[in-house]
C-alpha positions as CSV (number, residue, x, y, z in Angstrom):
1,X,-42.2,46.6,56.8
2,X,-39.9,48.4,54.6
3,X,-37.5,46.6,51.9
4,X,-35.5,48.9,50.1
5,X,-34.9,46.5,47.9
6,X,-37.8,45.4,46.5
7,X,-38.6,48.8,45.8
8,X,-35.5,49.5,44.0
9,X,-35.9,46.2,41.9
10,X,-39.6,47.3,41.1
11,X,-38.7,50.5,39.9
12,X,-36.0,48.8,37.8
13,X,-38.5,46.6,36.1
14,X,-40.7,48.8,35.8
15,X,-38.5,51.4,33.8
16,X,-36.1,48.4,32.1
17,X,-33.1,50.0,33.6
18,X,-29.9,49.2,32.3
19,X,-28.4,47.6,35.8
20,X,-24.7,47.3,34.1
21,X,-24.7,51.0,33.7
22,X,-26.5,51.8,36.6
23,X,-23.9,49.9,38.5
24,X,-21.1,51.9,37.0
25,X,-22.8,55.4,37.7
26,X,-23.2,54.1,41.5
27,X,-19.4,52.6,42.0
28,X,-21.1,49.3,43.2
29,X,-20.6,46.0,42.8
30,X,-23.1,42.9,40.8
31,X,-22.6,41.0,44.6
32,X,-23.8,43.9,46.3
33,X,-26.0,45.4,44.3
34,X,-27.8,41.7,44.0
35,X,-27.7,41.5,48.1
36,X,-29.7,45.0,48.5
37,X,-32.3,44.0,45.5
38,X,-32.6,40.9,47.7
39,X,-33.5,42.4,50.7
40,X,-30.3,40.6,52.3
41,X,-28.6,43.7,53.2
42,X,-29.8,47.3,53.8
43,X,-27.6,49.7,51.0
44,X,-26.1,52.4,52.8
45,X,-27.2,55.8,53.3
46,X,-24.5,57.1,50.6
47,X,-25.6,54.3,48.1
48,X,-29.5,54.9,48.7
49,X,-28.5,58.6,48.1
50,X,-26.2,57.4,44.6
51,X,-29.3,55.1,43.6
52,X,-31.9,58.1,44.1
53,X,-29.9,60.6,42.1
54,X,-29.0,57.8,39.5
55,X,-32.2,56.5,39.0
56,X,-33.6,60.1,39.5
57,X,-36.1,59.5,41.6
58,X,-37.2,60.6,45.2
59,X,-35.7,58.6,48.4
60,X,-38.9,57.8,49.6
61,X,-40.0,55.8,46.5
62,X,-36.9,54.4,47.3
63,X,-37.4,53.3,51.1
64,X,-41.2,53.2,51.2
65,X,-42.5,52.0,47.6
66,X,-44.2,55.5,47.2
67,X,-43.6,59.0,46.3
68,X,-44.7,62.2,48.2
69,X,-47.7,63.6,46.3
70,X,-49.1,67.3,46.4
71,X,-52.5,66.3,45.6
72,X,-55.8,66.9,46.7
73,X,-56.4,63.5,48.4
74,X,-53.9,60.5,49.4
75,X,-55.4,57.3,50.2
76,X,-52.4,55.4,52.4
77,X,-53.1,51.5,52.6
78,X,-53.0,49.4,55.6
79,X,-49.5,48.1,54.3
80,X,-48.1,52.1,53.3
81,X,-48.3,52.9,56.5
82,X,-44.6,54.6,57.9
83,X,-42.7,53.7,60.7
84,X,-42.1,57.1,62.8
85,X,-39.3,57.5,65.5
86,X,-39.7,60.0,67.7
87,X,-39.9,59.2,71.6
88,X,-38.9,56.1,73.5
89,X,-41.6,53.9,75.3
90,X,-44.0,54.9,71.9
91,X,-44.6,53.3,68.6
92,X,-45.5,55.6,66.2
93,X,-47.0,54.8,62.8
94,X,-47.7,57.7,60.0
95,X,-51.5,57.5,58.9
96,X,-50.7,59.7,55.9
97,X,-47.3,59.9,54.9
98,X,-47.1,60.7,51.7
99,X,-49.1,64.2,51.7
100,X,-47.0,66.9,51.2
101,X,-47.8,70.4,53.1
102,X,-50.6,69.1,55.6
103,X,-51.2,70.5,58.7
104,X,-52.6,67.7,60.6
105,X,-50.3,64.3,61.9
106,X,-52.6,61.3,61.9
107,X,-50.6,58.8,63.7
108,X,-51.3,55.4,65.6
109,X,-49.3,55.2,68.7
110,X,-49.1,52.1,70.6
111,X,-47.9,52.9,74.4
112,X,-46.0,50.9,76.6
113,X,-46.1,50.9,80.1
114,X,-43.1,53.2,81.8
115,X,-43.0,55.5,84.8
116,X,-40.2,57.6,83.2
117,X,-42.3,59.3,79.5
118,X,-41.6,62.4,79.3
119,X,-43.2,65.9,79.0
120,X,-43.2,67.4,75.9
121,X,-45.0,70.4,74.0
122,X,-45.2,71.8,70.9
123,X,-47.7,74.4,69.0
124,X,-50.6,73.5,68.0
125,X,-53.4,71.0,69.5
126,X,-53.7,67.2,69.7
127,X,-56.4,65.0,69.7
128,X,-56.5,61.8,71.3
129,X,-58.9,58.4,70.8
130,X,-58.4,55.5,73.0
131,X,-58.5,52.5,71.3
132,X,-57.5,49.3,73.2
133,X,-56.4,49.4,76.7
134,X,-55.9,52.1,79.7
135,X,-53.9,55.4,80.1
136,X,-52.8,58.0,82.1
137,X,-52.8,61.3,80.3
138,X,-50.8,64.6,82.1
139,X,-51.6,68.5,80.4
140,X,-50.4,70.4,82.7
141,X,-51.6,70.6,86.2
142,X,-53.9,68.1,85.1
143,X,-54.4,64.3,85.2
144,X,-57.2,62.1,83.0
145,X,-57.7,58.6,83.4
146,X,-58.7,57.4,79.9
147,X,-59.9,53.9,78.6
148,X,-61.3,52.0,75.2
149,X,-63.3,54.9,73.3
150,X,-62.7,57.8,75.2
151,X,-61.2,60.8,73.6
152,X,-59.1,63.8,74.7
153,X,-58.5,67.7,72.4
154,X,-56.4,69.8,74.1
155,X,-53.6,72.6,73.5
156,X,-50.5,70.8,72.8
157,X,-48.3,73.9,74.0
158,X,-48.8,72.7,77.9
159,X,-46.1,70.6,78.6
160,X,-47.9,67.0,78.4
161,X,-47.1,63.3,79.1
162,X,-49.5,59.9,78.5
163,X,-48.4,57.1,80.0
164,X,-50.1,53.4,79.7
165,X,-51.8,52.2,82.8
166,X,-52.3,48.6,81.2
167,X,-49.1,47.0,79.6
168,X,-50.0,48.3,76.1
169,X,-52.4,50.6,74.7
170,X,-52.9,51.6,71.3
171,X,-54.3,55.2,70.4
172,X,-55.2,57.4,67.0
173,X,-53.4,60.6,67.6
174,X,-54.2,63.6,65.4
175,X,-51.5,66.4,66.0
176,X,-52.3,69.9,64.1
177,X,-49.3,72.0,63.0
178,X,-46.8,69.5,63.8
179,X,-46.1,67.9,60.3
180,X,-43.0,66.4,59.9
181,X,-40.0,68.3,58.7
182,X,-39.8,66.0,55.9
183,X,-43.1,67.7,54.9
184,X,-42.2,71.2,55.3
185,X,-38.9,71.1,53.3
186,X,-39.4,72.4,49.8
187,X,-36.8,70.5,47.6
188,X,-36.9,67.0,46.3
189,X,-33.4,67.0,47.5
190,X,-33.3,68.7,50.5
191,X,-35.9,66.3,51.8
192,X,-34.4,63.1,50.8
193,X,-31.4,64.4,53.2
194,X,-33.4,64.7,55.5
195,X,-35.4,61.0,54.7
196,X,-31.9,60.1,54.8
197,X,-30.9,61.5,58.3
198,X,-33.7,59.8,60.1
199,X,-32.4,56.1,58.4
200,X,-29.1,56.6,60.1
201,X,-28.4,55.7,64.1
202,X,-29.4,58.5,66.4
203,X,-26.6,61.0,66.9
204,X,-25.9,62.6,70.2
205,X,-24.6,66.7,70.5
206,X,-22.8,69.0,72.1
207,X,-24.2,71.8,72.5
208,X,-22.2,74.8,74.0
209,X,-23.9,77.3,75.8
210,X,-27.3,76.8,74.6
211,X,-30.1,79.3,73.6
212,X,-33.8,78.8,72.3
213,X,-32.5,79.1,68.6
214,X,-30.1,76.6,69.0
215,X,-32.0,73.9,71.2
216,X,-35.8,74.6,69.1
217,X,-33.5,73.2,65.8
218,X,-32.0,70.1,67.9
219,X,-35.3,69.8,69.5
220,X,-36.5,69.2,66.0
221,X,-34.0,66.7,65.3
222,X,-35.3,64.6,68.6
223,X,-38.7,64.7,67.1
224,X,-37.3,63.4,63.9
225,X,-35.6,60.5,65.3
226,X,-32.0,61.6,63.8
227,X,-30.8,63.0,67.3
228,X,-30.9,60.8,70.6
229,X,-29.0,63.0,73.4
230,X,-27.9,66.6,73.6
231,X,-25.2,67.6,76.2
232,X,-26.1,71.5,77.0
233,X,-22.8,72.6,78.4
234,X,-22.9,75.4,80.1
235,X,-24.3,77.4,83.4
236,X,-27.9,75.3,84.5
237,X,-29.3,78.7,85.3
238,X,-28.5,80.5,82.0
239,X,-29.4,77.4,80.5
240,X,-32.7,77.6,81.4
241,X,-33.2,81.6,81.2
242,X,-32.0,81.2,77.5
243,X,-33.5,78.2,76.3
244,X,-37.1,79.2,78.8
245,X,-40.0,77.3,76.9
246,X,-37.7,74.9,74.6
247,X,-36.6,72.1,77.2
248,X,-39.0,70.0,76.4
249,X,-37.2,66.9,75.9
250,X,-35.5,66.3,79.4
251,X,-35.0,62.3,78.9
252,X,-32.9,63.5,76.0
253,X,-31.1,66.2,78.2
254,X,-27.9,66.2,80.2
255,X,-26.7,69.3,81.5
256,X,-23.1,70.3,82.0
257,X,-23.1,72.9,84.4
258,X,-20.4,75.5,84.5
259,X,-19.2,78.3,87.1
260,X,-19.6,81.6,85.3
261,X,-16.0,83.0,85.4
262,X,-14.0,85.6,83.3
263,X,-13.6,83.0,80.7
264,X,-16.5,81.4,81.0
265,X,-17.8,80.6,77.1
266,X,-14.0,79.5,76.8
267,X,-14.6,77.1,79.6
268,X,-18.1,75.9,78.3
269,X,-16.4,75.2,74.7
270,X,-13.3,73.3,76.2
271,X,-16.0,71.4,78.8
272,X,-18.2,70.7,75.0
273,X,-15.0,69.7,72.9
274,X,-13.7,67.5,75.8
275,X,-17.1,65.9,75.6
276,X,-16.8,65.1,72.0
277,X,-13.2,63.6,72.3
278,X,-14.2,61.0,74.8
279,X,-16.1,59.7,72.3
280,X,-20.0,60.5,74.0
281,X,-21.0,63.5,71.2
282,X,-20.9,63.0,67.3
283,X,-21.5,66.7,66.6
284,X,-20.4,69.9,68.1
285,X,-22.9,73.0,68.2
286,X,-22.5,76.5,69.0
287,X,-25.5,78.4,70.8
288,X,-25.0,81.9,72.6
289,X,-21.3,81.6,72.5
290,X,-18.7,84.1,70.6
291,X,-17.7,82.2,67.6
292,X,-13.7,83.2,68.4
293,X,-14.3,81.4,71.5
294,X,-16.0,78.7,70.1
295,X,-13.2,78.3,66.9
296,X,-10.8,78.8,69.5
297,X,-11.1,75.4,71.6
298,X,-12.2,73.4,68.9
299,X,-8.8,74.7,66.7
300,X,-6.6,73.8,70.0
301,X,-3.8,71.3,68.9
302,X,-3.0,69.4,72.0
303,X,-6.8,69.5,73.2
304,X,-9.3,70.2,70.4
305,X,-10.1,68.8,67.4
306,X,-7.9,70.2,65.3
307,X,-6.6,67.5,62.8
308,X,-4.4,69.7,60.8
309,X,-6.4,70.7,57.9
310,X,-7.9,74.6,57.4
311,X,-11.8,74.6,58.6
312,X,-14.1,75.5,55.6
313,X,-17.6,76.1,55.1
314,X,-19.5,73.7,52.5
315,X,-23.0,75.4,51.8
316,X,-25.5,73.1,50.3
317,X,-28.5,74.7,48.3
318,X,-31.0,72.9,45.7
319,X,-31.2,75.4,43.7
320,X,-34.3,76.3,40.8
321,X,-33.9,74.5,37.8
322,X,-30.8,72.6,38.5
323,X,-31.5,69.4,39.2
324,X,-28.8,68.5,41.7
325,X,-27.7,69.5,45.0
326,X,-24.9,72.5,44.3
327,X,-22.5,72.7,47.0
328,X,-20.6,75.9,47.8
329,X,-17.3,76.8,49.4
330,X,-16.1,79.2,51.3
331,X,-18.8,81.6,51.4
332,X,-18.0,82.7,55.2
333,X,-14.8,81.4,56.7
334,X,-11.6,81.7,55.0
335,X,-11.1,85.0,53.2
336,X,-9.4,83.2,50.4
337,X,-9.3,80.2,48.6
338,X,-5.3,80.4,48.0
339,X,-2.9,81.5,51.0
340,X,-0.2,83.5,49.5
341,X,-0.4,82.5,46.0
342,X,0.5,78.8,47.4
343,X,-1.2,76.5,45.4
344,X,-1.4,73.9,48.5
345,X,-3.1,76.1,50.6
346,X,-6.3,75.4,48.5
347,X,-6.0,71.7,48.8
348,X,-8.3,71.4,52.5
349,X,-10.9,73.4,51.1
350,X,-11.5,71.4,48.1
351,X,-10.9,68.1,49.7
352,X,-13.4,69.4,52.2
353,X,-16.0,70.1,49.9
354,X,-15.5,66.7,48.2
355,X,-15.9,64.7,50.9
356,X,-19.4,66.4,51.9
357,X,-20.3,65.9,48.5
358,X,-19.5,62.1,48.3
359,X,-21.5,61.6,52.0
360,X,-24.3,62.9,50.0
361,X,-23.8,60.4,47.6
362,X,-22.3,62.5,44.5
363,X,-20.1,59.5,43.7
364,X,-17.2,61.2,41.8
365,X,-17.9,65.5,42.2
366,X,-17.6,67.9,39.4
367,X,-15.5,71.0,41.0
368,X,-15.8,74.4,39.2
369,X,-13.2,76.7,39.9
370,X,-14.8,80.0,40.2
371,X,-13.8,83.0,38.2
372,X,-14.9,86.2,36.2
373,X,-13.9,84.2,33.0
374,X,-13.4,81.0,31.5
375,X,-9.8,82.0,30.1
376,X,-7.0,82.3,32.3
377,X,-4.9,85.8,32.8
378,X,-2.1,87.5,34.9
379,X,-4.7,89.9,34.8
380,X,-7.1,87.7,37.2
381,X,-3.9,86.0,39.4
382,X,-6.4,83.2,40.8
383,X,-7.6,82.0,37.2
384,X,-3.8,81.1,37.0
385,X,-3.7,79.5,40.1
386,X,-7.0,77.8,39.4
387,X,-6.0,76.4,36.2
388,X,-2.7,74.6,37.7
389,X,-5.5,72.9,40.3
390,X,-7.5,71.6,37.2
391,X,-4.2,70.3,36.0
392,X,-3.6,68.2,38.8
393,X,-4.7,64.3,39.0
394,X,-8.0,64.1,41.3
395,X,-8.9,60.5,41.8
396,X,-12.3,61.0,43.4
397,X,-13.4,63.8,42.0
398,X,-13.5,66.3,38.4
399,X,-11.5,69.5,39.1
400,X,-11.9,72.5,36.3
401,X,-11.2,75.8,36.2
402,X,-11.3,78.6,35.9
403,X,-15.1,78.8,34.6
404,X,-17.4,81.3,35.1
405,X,-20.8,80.8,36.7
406,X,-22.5,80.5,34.0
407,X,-20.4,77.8,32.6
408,X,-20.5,76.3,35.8
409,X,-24.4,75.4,36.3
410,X,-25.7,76.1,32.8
411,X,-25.9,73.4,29.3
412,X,-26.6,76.2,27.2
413,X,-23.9,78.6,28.2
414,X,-21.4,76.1,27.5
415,X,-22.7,75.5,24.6
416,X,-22.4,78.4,22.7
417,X,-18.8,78.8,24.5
418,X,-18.0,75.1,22.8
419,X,-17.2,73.6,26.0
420,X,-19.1,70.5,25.4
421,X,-16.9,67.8,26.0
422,X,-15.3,69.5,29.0
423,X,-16.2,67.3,32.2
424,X,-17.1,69.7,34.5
425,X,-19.0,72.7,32.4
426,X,-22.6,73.0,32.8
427,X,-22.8,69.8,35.2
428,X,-21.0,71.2,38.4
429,X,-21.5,69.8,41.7
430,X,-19.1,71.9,43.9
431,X,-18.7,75.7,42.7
432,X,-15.0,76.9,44.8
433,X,-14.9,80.6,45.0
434,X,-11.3,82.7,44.9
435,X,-12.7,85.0,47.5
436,X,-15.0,85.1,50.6
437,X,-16.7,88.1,49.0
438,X,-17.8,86.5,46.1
439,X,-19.3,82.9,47.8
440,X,-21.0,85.3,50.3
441,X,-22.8,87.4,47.7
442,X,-24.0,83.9,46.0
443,X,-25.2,82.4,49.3
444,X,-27.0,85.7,50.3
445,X,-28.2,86.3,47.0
446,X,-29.8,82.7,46.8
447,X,-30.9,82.5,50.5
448,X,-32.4,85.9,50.8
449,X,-33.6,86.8,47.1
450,X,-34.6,83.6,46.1
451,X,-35.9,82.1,49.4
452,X,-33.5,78.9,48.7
453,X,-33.0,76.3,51.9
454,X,-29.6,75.6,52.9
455,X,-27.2,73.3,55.2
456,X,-24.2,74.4,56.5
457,X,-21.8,72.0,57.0
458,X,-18.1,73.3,58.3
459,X,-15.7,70.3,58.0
460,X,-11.7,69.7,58.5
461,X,-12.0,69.0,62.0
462,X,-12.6,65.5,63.9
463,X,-16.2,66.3,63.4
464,X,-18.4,68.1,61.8
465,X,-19.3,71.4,63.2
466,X,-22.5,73.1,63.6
467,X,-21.4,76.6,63.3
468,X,-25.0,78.6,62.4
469,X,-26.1,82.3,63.5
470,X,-29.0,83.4,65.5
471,X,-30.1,85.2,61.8
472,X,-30.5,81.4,60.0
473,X,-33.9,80.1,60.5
474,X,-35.2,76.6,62.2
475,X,-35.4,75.1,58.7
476,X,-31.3,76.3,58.3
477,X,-30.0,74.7,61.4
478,X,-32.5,71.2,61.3
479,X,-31.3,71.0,57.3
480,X,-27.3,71.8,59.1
481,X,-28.1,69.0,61.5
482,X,-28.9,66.7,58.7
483,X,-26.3,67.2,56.9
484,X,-23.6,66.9,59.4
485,X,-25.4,63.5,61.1
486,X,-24.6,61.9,57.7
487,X,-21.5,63.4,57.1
488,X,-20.4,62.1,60.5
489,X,-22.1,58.4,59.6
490,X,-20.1,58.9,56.5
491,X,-16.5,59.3,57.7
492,X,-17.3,57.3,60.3
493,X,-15.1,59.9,62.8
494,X,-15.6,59.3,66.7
């Protein structure tokens, strides 16, 4: 059973936390805050997020009373056992969740009785032990009728299904190279998003024109529990030629098939959009569709979901030795950050950035303002620009600039500049770059160089928008999912 808030009260306790200031870090009030300590209500995903960074501390000491430990050996108690969704018609509970890196699942699944389970397959092998009642278990072409201490080992690629012949059955299932994202994510942070995505109702996607990079990541996200339904819009029999050995999930499947015409990705992006507006997707995707085409429907202003405001992309990185989530804008979508010198123009993008900050539970954001230097000159025409933003009144959020990178991200750079008591320097959430060219050269140069995850989320429309390339790896697009299934429980559109 989990209760958040007895966990949260221990760990205040524990380390004599001042709960007034706590409080005021969080933006909460003493009724609330006394109803989540008291197990009366559940905080939301944004607060848990506030508390974890507050109280600096991992979400899953947080939810589950314990931290994930790289050791040698983890000894889970019958009461630390975790709650796993993943399939309907199973129960899954996590032998040995707190183990960081493993490469076996030790799970006890109790199995109802249903005629409808579903196939599924996955790398890697499985090993099953009966241990109460009677099952049917399907690998492949094949069908074995198991019962109280008999065991199964085979390769968990074939597509396979177990049913339970009695009304219940209980089993110990031992998947190998099938951990849990959770346990494959390298940052703190990056994996209490994701601990975070999997608290949240189960999203459903569009997904236009679909393609095996595209449906493995959402795949993923079934496993995980964080997405319930994906619509794959598009032509049934390119459907399956491009997504050939990933539709594993069919109960989670609904096809939208599609005539291929001269305008066919156009059509399948209209169809996808249409299916989001109606209120049965949270989250649009683009597989093997041209990204013009795909921009193109959702931007339509009598048929999209365009709401007025300039599409941005808000990269998300935990970065070495900072020890917060650094969020960066525009590193691939709009070529600048002002629109003809108008000081309006940049208003989207940082309101944008903000808001995906906040759903991630940075309370009130610190905003850098990019530049090549700290000290604003006709010389550098966006420092100017950049330093009447950072003049305006931002309610929910700090807004400085310009600063230079350095100043940005780093406590001893500002102080030897004797910026100490300015509110952004050194403590920045949000970094806002001028010019495409410079946000692209810091996401490629952390991504690539430095081998740091990511989450793409592109906002300003009526939802998010999964907008990744066929280059970003499974880890990019599941951490993009994430993100964007909590920024959509966050701003609680459609």
């Amino acid at each position: 059973m989990i209760e958040i808030g007895s966990n949260i009260k221990k760990i205040i306790d524990t380390e004599q936390i001042d709960v007034d200031f706590l409080l005021k870090q969080i933006n909460l009030s003493e009724e609330e805050f006394k109803a989540i300590l008291e197990n009366e209500t559940k905080p939301t995903v944004s607060t848990l997020l506030k508390l974890s960074r507050a109280l600096n501390k991992d979400l899953s000491l947080l939810i589950y009373g314990n931290e994930f430990k790289p050791k040698k050996a983890v000894a889970t108690r019958r009461d630390e056992r975790v709650p796993v969704r993943r399939r309907r018609g199973y129960d899954y509970e996590s032998l040995a969740p707190f183990y960081i890196g493993r490469s076996m699942e030790p799970l006890i699944v109790d199995v109802r009785r249903d005629e409808k389970q579903e196939f599924s397959s996955h790398k890697g092998e499985e090993f099953h032990y009966i241990m109460s009642g009677k099952v049917k278990t399907v690998v492949g072409e094949e069908e074995f009728i198991l019962e109280d201490g008999d065991t199964l080992y085979f390769d968990s690629s074939i597509p396979h299904c177990i049913n339970s012949i009695s009304d219940y059955s209980r089993l110990l299932v031992v998947v190998f190279n099938s951990e849990s994202m959770v346990h494959q994510v390298k940052g703190k942070k990056m994996r209490d998003m994701v601990q975070a995505a999997k608290l949240l109702p189960r999203k459903n996607i569009s997904l236009i024109c679909p393609d095996d990079s595209s449906l493995g990541a959402a795949n993923r996200a079934i496993e995980e529990g964080i997405v319930d339904k994906i619509y794959l819009v598009g032509n049934i029999a390119k459907t399956e030629a491009y997504c050939k050995g990933f539709l594993n999930y069919k109960n989670h499947y609904e096809f939208v098939d599609l005539d291929v015409t001269d305008n066919y990705e156009l059509d399948a992006a209209r169809k996808g959009v249409e299916i989001v507006r109606r209120g049965d997707a949270h989250l649009i995707m683009k597989g093997k569709i041209n990204t013009q085409n795909f921009v193109k429907a959702i931007l339509d202003k009598e048929k999209g979901l365009n709401i007025g405001r300039r599409l941005s992309l808000v990269s998300i990185f935990e970065l070495p030795s900072v020890d917060r989530l650094i969020f960066l804008t525009d590193p691939a979508i709009n070529p600048s950050l002002f629109v003809d010198d108008k000081l309006e123009s940049s208003f989207d993008i940082l309101k944008n950035a903000i808001e995906a900050a906040r759903s991630l539970g940075v309370d009130k954001p610190r905003v850098a303002l990019l530049d090549a230097n700290e000290v604003p000159s006709s010389k550098i025409p966006t420092s100017l620009l950049e330093k009447q933003l950072s003049e305006m009144k931002w309610e929910d959020a700090y807004v400085y600039g310009p600063l230079s990178y350095d100043l940005a991200l780093y406590p001893d750079s500002v102080e030897k500049k004797g910026l100490k008591d300015n509110p952004v320097a050194g403590k920045a959430d949000i970094l806002v770059v001028p010019h495409i060219e410079g946000g692209n050269f810091l996401y490629k140069a952390w991504v690539m160089t430095m081998g740091v995850e990511v989450a793409n989320l592109v906002l300003g429309a009526a939802c998010p928008v999964i907008l990744t390339s066929r280059s970003d790896g499974e880890m990019t697009k599941f951490l993009t999912i994430c993100a964007s299934s909590i920024f959509s429980s966050h701003s609680g559109k459609l």
